[in-house]
C-alpha positions as CSV (number, residue, x, y, z in Angstrom):
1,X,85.4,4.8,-138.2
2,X,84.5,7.8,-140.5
3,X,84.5,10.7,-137.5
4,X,88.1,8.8,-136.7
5,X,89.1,9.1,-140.0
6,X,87.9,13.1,-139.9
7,X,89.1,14.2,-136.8
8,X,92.9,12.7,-137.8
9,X,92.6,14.8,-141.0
10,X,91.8,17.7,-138.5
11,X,94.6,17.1,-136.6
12,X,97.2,16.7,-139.1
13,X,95.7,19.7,-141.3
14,X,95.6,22.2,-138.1
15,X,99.7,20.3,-137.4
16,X,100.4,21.4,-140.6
17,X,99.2,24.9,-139.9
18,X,100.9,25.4,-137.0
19,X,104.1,24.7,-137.8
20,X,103.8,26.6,-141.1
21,X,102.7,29.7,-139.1
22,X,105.7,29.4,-136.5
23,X,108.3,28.9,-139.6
24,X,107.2,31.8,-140.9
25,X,107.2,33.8,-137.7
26,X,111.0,32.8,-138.7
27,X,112.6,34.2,-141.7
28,X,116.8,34.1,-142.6
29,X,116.0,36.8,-145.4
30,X,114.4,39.8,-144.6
31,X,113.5,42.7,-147.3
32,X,112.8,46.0,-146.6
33,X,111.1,48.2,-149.2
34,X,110.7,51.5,-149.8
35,X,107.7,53.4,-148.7
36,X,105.0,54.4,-150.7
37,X,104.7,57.7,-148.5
38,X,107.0,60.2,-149.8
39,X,107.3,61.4,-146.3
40,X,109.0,58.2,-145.4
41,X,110.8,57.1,-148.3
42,X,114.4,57.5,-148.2
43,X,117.1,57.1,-151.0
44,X,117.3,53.2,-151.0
45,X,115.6,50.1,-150.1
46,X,117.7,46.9,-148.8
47,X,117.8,43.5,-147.1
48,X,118.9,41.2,-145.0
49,X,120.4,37.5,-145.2
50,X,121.5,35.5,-142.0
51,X,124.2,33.5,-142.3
52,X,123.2,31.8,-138.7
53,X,119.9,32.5,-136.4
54,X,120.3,34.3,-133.5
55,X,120.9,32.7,-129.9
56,X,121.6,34.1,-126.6
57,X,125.3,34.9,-126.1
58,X,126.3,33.5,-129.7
59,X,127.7,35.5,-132.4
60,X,124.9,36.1,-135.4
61,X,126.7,36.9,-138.8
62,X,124.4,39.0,-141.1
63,X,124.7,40.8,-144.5
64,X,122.8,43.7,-145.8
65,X,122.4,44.8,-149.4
66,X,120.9,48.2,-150.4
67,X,120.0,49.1,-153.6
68,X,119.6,52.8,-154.6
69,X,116.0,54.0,-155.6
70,X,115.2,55.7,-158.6
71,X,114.5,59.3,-157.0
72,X,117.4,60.7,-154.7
73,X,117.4,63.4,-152.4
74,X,118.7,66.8,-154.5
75,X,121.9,67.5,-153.5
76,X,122.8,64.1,-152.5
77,X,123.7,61.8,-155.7
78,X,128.0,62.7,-155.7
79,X,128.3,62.6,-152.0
80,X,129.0,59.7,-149.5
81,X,126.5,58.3,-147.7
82,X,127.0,57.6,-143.9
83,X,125.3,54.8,-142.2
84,X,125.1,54.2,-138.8
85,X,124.0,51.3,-136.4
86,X,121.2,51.6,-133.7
87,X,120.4,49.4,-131.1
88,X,120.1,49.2,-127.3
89,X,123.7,48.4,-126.3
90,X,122.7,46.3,-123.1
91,X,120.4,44.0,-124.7
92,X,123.1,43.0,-127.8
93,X,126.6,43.6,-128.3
94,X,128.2,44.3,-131.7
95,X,131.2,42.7,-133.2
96,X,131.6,44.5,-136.1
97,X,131.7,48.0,-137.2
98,X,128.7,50.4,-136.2
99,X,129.4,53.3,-138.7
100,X,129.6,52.0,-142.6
101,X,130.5,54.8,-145.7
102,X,128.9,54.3,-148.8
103,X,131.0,56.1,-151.9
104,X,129.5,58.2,-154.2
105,X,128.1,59.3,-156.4
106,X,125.2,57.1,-156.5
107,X,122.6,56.3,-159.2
108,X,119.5,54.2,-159.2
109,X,120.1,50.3,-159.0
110,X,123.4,50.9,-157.5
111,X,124.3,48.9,-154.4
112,X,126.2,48.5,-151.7
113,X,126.7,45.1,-149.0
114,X,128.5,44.7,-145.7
115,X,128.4,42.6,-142.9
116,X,127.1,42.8,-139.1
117,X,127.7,41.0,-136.4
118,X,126.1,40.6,-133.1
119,X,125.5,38.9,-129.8
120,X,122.1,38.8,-128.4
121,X,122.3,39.3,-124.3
122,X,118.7,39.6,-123.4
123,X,115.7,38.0,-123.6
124,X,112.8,40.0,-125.1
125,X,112.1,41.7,-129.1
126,X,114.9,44.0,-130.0
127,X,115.8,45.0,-133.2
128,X,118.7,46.9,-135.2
129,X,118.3,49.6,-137.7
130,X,120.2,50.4,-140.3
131,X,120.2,54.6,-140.4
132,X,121.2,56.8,-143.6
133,X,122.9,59.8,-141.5
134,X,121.7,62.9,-142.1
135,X,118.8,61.8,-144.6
136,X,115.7,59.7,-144.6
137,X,116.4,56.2,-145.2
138,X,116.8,53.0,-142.9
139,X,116.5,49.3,-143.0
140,X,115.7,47.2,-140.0
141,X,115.2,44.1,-138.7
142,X,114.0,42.8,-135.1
143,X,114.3,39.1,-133.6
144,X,112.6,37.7,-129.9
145,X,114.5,35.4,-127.7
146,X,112.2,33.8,-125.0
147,X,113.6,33.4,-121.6
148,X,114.6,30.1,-121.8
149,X,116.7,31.2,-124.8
150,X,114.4,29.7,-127.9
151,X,114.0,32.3,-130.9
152,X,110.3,33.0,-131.2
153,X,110.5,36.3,-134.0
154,X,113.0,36.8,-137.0
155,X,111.7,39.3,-139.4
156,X,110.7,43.1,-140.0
157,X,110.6,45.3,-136.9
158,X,106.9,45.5,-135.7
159,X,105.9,42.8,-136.7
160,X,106.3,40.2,-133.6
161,X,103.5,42.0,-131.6
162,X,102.1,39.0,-130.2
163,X,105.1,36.2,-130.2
164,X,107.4,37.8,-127.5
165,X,107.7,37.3,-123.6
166,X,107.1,40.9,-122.1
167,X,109.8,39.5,-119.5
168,X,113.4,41.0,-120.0
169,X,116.1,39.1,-118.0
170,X,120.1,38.4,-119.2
171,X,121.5,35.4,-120.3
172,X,124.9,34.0,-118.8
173,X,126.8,31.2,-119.5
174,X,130.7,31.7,-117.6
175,X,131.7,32.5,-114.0
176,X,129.9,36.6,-113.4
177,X,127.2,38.5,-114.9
178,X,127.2,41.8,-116.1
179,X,124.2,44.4,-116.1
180,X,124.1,47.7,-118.1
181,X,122.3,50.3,-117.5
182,X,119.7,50.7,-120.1
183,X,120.8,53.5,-122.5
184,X,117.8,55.7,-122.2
185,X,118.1,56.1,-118.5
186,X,121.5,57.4,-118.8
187,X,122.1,60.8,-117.7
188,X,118.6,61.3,-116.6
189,X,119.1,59.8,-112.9
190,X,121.7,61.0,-110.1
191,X,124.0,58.3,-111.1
192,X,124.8,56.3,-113.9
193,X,125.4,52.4,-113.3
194,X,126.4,49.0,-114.0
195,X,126.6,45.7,-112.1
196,X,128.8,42.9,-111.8
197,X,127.8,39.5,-110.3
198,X,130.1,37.1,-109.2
199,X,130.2,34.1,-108.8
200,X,127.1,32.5,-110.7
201,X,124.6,32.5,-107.9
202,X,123.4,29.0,-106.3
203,X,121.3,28.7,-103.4
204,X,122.7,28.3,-100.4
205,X,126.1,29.8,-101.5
206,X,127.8,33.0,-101.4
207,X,127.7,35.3,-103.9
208,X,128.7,39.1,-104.1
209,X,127.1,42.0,-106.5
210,X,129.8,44.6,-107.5
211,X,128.1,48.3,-108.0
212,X,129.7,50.8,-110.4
213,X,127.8,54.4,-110.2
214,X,128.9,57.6,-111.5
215,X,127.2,61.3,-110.7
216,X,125.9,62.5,-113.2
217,X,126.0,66.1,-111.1
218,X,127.1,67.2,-108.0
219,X,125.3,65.7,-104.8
220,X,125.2,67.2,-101.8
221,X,125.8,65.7,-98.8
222,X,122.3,65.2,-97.6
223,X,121.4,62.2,-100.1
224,X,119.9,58.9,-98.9
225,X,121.0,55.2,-100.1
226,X,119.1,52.3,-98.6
227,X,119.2,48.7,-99.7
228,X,116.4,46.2,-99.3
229,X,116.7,42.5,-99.8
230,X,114.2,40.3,-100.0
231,X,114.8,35.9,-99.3
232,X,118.3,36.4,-99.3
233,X,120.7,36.5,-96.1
234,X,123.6,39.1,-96.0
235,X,127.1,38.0,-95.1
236,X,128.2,41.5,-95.6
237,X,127.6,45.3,-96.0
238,X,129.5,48.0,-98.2
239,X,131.1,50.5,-96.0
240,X,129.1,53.0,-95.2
241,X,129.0,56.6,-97.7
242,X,129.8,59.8,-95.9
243,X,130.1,63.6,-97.5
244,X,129.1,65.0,-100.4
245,X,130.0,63.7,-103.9
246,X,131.2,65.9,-107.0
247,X,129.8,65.1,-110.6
248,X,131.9,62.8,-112.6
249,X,132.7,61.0,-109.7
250,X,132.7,57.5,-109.2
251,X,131.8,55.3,-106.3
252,X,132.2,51.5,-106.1
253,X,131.4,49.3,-103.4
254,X,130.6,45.2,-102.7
255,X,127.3,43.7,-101.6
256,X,127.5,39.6,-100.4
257,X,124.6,37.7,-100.6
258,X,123.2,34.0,-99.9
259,X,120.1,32.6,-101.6
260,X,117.5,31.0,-99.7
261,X,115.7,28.3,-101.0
262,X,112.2,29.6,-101.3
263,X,109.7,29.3,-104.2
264,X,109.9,33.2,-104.8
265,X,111.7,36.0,-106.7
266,X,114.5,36.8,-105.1
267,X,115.3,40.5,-105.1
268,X,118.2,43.1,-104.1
269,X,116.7,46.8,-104.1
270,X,118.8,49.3,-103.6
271,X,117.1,53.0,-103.6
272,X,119.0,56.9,-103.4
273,X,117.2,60.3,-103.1
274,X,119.1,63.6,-103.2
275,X,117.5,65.3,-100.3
276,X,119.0,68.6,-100.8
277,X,117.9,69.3,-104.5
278,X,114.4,71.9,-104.5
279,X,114.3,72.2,-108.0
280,X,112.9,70.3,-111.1
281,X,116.5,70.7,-112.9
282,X,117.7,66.8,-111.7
283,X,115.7,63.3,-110.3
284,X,115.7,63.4,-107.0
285,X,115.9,59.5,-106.9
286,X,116.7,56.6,-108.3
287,X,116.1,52.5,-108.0
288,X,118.3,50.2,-108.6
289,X,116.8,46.7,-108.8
290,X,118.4,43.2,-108.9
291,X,116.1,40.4,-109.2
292,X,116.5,36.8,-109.3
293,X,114.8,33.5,-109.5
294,X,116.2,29.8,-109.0
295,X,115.1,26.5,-110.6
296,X,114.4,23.5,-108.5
297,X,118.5,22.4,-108.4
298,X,119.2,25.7,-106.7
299,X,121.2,26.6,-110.0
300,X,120.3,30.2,-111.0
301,X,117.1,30.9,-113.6
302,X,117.0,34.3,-114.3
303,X,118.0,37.6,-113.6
304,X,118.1,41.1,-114.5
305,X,118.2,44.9,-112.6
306,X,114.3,45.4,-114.1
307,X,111.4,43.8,-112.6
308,X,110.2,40.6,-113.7
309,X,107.1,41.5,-113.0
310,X,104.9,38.9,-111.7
311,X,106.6,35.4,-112.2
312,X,104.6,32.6,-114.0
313,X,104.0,30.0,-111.3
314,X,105.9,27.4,-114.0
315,X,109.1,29.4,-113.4
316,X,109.5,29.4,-109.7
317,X,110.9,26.3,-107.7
318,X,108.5,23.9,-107.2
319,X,110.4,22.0,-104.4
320,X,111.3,24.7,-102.1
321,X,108.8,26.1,-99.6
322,X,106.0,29.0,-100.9
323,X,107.0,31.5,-98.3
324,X,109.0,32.8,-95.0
325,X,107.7,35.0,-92.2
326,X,107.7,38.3,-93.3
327,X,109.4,39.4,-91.1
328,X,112.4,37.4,-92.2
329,X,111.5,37.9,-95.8
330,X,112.9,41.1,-96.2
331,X,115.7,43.1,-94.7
332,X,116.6,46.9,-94.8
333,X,120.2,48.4,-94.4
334,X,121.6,51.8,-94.7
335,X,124.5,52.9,-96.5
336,X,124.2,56.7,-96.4
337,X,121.4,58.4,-94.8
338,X,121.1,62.0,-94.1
């Protein structure tokens, strides 16, 4: 009866723990001081207040308040101070404003609130900083979405080591998808891209994936693009690319697809190497990945144009068939070869 009686104290205690631990993994006002390093510190310190939490594909209302600090840059106090919004633009959109003006002159204790707004459109830790233009000084904050779109992390960036899924894929709720390119790929590839998908996928039905690319510098004609996809059937091809193509300009085409119903990722590959190019100057290729996985119902689970690395077993389809032959697994198609 006693060891009972201790054990249900156990339980409840370590209960307790846990679910103090997880609420404060989850905080709707965030501070961020000012360094101690003089290195770091900037001319103010700030905060943030939520005015909702963040979920996938739903506005987030936020205001910061930054106070000025008692020791300002020389040559700073009677100007304005520019603030500007960073973030990666294909894992949240902003509603608001991205560039804020704070009057001057300034003195310490003075402050200075505004609002942001933004959707989150991936799952993963991403955060948005706050940056004093041309001076030290920022404020920050960071927040994790799971995959299955449950808020994990609210709270200063670097802090969430530990409580986010290292998978990445986008959340969709209406009638087509769209994938951006992430921003620090941009310009550094032969093309820049984006991709539509339309309709929602579902197993067994037809769906089409819309690519957008732009040349980012002039490509000769002797550049490669193959496509590889992998449990999916192909109703039809883009026509196929002929002759050089200048920078700047932009190709589209149309790729239709049908799931199979197999407990695997699902995955479009498309792949383009520049043949011609000798030097070090531009990439000679590029991937461009579309991955997807399905949930039991055939309804679509997750997707994105990064890998998803390997799959938990929990996520895949239980109730459709481990594997095809491989040689039916995968198919390859040209749409420009040399």
């Amino acid at each position: 009866m006693r060891e009972d009686m201790i054990r249900r104290i156990l339980y409840i205690t370590l209960l307790a723990l846990t679910i103090s631990t997880a609420r404060a993994q989850i905080s709707s006002h965030i501070e961020n001081k000012a360094s101690l390093n003089p290195a770091y510190r900037g001319s103010f310190s700030g905060y943030f207040d939520f005015e909702n939490l963040p979920e996938p594909l739903k506005p987030t209302r936020v205001k910061f308040t930054l106070e000025v600090l008692d020791k300002i840059e020389p040559g700073r106090r009677d100007i304005d101070w520019n603030l500007k919004l960073q973030y990666v633009d294909n894992a949240v959109r902003i509603n608001s404003d991205t560039l804020f003006t704070w009057p001057g002159p300034h003195k310490p204790g003075d402050r200075y609130s505004n609002y942001i707004e933004f959707v989150p459109l991936m799952s993963g830790a991403w955060d948005i900083t706050l940056e004093h233009l041309g001076a030290k000084g920022h404020i920050s904050f960071q927040w994790c979405i799971d995959c299955d779109g449950e808020l994990k992390y609210l709270g200063q960036r670097s802090l969430s080591k530990g409580y986010c899924t290292p998978i990445r894929t986008m959340f969709f709720e209406s009638d087509s998808i769209f994938i951006n390119q992430f921003p620090d790929s941009r310009g550094r590839k032969p093309f820049d891209y984006g991709l539509t998908i339309k309709p929602i996928p579902q197993i067994g039905d037809t769906f089409s994936i819309f690519y957008h690319f732009i040349a980012n510098y002039d490509i000769s004609e002797n550049y490669k693009m193959m496509l590889e996809v992998y449990n999916m059937d192909v109703v039809s091809l883009p026509e196929k690319l002929v002759g050089p193509i200048p920078k700047n300009s932009k190709i589209a085409f149309e790729l239709k697809l049908v799931p199979r119903a197999v407990s695997d990722a699902l995955n479009v590959m498309l792949s383009i190497s520049d043949c011609s190019i000798s030097n070090k100057e531009h990439p000679k290729s590029q991937l461009v990945p579309c991955t997807f996985i399905f949930s039991d119902d055939g309804s679509l689970k997750y997707v994105n144009d990064i890998r998803l690395g390997d799959p938990r077993h929990a996520s895949l389809p239980q109730s459709f068939p481990k594997k095809i032959e491989s040689k039916e697994r995968k198919s390859v198609f040209y749409i420009k070869s040399e």
